[in-house]
C-alpha positions as CSV (number, residue, x, y, z in Angstrom):
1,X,-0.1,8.8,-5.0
2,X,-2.3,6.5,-3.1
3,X,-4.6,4.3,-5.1
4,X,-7.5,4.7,-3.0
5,X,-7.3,8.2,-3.1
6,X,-6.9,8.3,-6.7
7,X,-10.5,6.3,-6.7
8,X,-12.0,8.6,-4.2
9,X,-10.5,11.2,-6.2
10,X,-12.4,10.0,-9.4
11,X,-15.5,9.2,-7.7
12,X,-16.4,12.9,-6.4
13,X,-15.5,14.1,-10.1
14,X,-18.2,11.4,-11.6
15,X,-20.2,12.5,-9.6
16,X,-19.9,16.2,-10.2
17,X,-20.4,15.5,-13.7
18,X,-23.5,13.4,-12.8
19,X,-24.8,16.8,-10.8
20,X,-23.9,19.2,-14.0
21,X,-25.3,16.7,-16.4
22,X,-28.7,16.4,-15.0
23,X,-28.6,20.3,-14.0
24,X,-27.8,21.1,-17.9
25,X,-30.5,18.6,-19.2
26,X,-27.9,16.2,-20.5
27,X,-29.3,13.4,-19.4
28,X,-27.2,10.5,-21.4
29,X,-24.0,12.3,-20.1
30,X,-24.7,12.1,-16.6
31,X,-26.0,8.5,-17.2
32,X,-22.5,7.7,-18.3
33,X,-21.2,9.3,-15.6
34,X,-23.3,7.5,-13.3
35,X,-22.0,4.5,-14.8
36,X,-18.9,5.6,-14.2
37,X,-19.5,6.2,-10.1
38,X,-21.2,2.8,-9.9
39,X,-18.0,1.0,-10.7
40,X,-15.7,3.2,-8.3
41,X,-18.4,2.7,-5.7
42,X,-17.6,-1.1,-5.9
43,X,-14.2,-0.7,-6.2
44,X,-13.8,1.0,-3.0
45,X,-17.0,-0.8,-1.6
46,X,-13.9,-4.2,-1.8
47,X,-11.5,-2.6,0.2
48,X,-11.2,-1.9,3.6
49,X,-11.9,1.4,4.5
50,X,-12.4,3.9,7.8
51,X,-16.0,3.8,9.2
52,X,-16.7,7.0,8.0
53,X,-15.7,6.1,4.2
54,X,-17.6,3.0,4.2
55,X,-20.3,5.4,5.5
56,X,-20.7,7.6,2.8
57,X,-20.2,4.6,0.4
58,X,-23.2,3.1,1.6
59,X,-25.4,7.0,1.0
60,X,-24.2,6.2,-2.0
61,X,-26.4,3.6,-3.0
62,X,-29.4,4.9,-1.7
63,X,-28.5,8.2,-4.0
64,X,-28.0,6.2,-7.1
65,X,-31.4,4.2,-5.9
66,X,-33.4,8.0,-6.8
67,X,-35.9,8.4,-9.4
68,X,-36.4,12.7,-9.4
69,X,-33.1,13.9,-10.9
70,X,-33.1,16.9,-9.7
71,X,-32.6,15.5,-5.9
72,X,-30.1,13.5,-7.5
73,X,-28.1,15.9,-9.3
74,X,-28.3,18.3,-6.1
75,X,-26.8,14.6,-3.3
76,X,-24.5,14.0,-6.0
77,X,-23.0,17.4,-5.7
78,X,-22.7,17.0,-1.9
79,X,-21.3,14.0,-1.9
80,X,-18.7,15.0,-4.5
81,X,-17.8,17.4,-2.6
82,X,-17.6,15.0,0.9
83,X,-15.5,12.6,-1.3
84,X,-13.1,15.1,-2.8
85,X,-12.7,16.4,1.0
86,X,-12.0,13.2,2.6
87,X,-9.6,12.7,-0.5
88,X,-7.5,15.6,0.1
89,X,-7.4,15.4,4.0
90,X,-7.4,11.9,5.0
91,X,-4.3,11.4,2.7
């Protein structure tokens, strides 16, 4: 298995559990998890990567940059779902 897909792969499922933390009220888990998608983001943010990947790298930021958790939770879930996408096609 590719090791950038494995890290894309683990990236969309942090963030999923960021989106179900903060929809549960379990705001220390998806603080972990957040945690957790801050230090894929900057391993993939190293690499070299298609213009669309580095694309939704950089929403990234701007999503973890959110103070009402509720839009959070709700971009987290879409971008899981972009990353887990791009994960299983572009490999």
């Amino acid at each position: 298995m590719n090791p950038n897909r494995e890290t894309i792969g683990a990236l969309a499922m942090d963030l999923k559990r960021v989106a179900l933390g903060y929809n549960r009220g379990s705001t220390q888990m998806a603080e972990r998890f957040l945690e957790e998608a801050l230090k894929r983001h900057k391993e993939l943010q190293a690499q070299h990567n298609s213009p669309y990947l580095q694309k939704l790298l950089n929403s990234i930021a701007k999503l973890l940059a959110q103070k009402d958790k509720e839009k959070l939770a709700e971009d987290a879930l879409m971008y899981s779902t972009l990353f887990q996408n791009y994960a299983l096609k572009a490999y």
